[in-house]
C-alpha angles and dihedrals in degrees: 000000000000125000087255100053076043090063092036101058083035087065102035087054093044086050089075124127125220097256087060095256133113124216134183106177097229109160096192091130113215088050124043111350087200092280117158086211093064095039090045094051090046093046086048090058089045086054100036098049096034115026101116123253101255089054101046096111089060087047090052090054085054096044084047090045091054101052088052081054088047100049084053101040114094118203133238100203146357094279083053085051102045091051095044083057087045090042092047092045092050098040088060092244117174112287085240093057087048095048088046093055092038087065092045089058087039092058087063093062107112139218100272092042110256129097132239131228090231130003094254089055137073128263104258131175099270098053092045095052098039100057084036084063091045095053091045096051084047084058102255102143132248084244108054122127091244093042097049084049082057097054093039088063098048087045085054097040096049118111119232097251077061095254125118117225115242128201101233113235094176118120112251118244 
């Protein structure tokens, strides 16, 4: 803790909204899509890990007031899925919502193993290992059929030069 990580945490809880999300509006796709789940499971974690000692109680009404926003919220895509389970896990939900939103997120897995940003799209490396970090944080092990299937298609998909090509979904300027 610093006084700057202090102010920081202090902001990012007073920025809020009534419903228990945050949003910030960003519309950089693959990252956020303006979606309130991603920024909300993000702003938990902020909270969580930085609100000062003396205001922890008030952190912990924020961090309350989000996961009502997070049972509620439906998501739109498998980011969306993957955050609402991150969000669920950091925001100490009930081991049976986690599980539920862990086989949701499961459910998207393909054929071939890997996960896609949206249905009509193929399964690429960010999504994959996004939604790889956010099972494993919810406890599903490293090796785990469905897991080792997630990693099997990154390890299959990598470029020699170890990359991963990316459709880009960005807007052109």
């Amino acid at each position: 803790p610093t006084p700057l990580t202090d102010a920081l945490a202090l902001s990012l809880g007073a920025q809020q909204q009534s419903d228990g999300s945050w949003n910030v509006g960003d519309i950089r796709p693959p990252l956020f899509d303006t979606s309130a789940i991603h920024f909300t499971a993000l702003a938990v974690r902020g909270v969580q890990e930085y609100t000062p000692a003396g205001r922890r109680v008030e952190g912990a009404k924020r961090i309350a007031h989000a996961k009502e926003f997070l049972r509620k919220a439906t998501p739109n895509h498998t980011q969306d899925e993957a955050f609402k389970l991150l969000g669920l896990v950091w925001s100490r939900a009930s081991n049976a919502e986690i599980a539920r939103q862990r086989n949701r997120v499961l459910a998207l897995q393909r054929q071939g193993g890997g996960w896609g940003q949206r249905p009509n799209m193929p399964p690429d490396a960010y999504q994959t290992g996004q939604v790889l970090y956010a099972l494993h944080t919810a406890g599903l092990t490293a090796t785990s059929a469905a897991y080792q299937r997630g990693v099997n298609h990154l390890l299959r998909t990598q470029l020699p030069d170890g990359t991963w090509f990316m459709l880009t979904r960005a807007f052109g300027f």
